[in-house]
C-alpha angles and dihedrals in degrees: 000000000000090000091070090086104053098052088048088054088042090050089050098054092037085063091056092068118115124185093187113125114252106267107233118187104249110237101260099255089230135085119269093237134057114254108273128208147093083310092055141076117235104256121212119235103233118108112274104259118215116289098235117212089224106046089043096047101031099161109105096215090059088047100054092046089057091050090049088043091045087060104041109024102125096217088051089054085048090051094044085048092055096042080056093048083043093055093038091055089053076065110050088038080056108047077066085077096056131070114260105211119192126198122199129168133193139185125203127190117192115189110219095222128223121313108180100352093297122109109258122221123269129237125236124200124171125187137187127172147166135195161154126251128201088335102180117213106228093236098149099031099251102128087041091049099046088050091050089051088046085053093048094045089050085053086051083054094052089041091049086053091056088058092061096039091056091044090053083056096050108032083050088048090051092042083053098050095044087060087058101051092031088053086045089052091045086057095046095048089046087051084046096048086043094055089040091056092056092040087064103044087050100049084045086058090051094044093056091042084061082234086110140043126231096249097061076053093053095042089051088048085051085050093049097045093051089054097042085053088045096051081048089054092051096052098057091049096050078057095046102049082048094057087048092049086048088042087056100041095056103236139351117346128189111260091227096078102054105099126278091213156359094241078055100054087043090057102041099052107072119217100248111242111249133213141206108239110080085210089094096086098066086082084065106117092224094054088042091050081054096054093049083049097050086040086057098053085053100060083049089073099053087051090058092039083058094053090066091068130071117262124226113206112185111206115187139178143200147164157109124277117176133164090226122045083218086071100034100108103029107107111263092063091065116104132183137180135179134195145164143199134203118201124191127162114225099197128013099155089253092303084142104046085043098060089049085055088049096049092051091044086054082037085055088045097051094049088056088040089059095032088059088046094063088041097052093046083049088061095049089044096049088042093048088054095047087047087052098049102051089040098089088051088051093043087050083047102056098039089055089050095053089042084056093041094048097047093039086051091058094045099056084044098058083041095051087047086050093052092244105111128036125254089244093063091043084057088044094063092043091049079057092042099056089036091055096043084052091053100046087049077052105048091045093048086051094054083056088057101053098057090052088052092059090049083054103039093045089054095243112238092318098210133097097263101066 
């Protein structure tokens, strides 16, 4: 009797077993600095601090469509839905490791029939009992280690969700900010399509006065018609960024809160601090989904490794059964019975050995899968910061082209009035004047861009509170 005890305690630290292999973080495949050179910012060496939602997009009315988008944005509510399924089903993989225990209970009543014409007695019988079925002692770590992988596949789906939470910020930041240029591009081809129709009905007038020829008639309606097509085009763009930004918001918006202008938006979306450790990136949820996943295959191993070995199940019963419910519960009426059972396959034709081949090989898988998605965060990182260091010259660039169209435009103009240049060089200089103003909306809007893309490549803040 007293060695009761003692196997229960045995068969206690036996299920603690794990034959899983040790998870040891792999080394991140990528330097431990950002590229340096003429393409790249200098980067400070402090450790990169968090990238708060609120200091990088500091403009209330993006912020409250990202609240609005954080809360109705249909793939996030299909994230958050699967991180829920993922979490439920840690829960089902580890109710294997516990007992399931079962109670019935039934009654009978058996009339005892006639005997001589007077009614004989009934028979009572009254039964309750519990018990536990095919209950498996935990010996070799499979039913711990399945439910360690489940628990590491439910934090990749919240990872995974993270994902799409940081992209709706983003993808809503960038939305925002494209209204701004496209709406910018739409003012400056009205204001094209409005000089070009003046252009026209003066260069008409001069044509009927014989001062003109046709052809300067027929270059100033080419003029007019490009603009014209391009006002259309912008139309249809100003449109078309406000259907995404009501796509990922999730439903109607107020207009208000759609940008005044592109110098707004520029000054509203800060430029994220960098840092120099690349090590950074392993709070990307991404490469943190990769690693779960990667933690996950591991534990998988030590599932197949405990196939290889036999498997113990208890089953036990008790209860009271009693003819009369008086006398249900006294106790000789209480029964109990115990049992167990050992399985073990002799051949299988390696079946056993080969799923723990097969869980190494998607072990194997899941460590270059997490190795290339640091890589790959390492590259948009490192093209975001190339992008960001050659910006300003490209800003200064394009400022000094439109000052030099624009006064270059005025200048042909006054010589064309005066008769000293030709009508062909006058649309000339018109022709570099839209098509500068149109590069410097673009370069800025590039530069605004880039500042959302290191939001996005350096994975944000990654937590629920941005």
């Amino acid at each position: 009797m007293k060695r009761a005890p003692l196997v229960a305690a045995a068969t206690l630290m036996l299920g603690a077993c794990s034959l899983a292999p040790t998870y040891v973080r792999p080394e991140p495949p990528v330097p431990g600095d950002w590229p340096t050179g003429d393409a790249y910012l200098a980067e400070s060496e402090a450790a990169l601090p968090p990238l708060v939602l609120a200091e990088l997009f500091r403009d209330p009315r993006l912020q409250s469509l990202i609240e609005q988008a954080l809360t109705n944005n249909r793939d996030l509510r299909v994230a958050y839905a699967n991180v829920a399924a993922a979490r439920a089903q840690v829960r089902v993989t580890r109710s294997a490791q516990f007992p399931a225990i079962g109670v019935s209970g039934s009654a009978d009543y058996v009339d005892g029939g006639l005997s001589g014409g007077i009614a004989g007695g009934g028979r009572e019988s009254y039964a309750l009992q519990a018990g536990v079925s095919g209950f498996e002692i935990d010996l070799f770590g499979r039913l711990a280690n399945a439910t360690a992988a489940q628990r590491e596949r439910a934090l990749a789906s919240e990872a995974a969700a993270r994902t799409v939470r940081l992209s709706l910020i983003a993808d809503l930041a960038e939305a925002w900010a494209n209204h701004a240029a496209d709406r910018e591009l739409l003012a400056i081809a009205q204001e094209t399509a409005d000089n070009a129709r003046r252009s026209v009905t003066l260069t008409r007038a001069r044509l009927e006065g014989g001062v003109a020829p046709r052809t300067d008639l027929r270059q100033a309606e080419q003029v007019l018609a490009t603009a014209e097509g391009d006002l259309a085009l912008q139309t249809a763009a100003v449109a078309q960024d406000e259907n995404l930004i009501r796509l990922l918001v999730g439903g109607a918006y107020d207009p208000a809160l759609l940008p005044s202008s592109l110098t707004d938006v520029a000054a509203s979306i800060a430029a994220p601090p960098a840092g120099t450790r690349s090590e950074v990136l392993l709070r990307r949820p991404d490469v943190a989904q990769a690693e779960y996943l990667l933690r996950a295959a591991n534990a998988d191993i030590g599932v197949a490794r405990a196939r290889l070995f036999p498997s113990i199940s208890l089953t036990g019963l008790f209860g009271f059964a009693s003819d009369a419910l008086s006398s249900l519960f006294d106790g000789d009426a209480f029964r109990w019975s115990a049992g167990g059972d050992v399985g073990l396959s002799i051949f299988d034709a390696g079946g056993r050995r080969a799923g723990v081949a097969v869980s190494e090989a998607q072990r194997d898988a899941a460590l270059a899968a997490y190795e290339g998605a640091i890589q790959s965060a390492f590259r948009e990182v490192s093209d975001a910061l190339a992008d960001r260091g050659t910006l300003a010259e490209r800003q200064r660039a394009a400022r000094a082209n439109r000052e030099a169209a624009a006064d270059t435009a005025g200048l042909v103009e006054a010589r064309y009035r005066g008769g000293i240049d030709s009508f062909l060089s006058s649309l000339d200089a018109q022709r570099s004047l839209y098509a500068a103003r149109r590069g410097e909306i673009a370069v800025e809007l590039a530069a605004i861009r880039n500042r959302i893309t290191l939001y996005r490549a350096l994975g944000g803040d990654g937590g629920a509170g941005d």
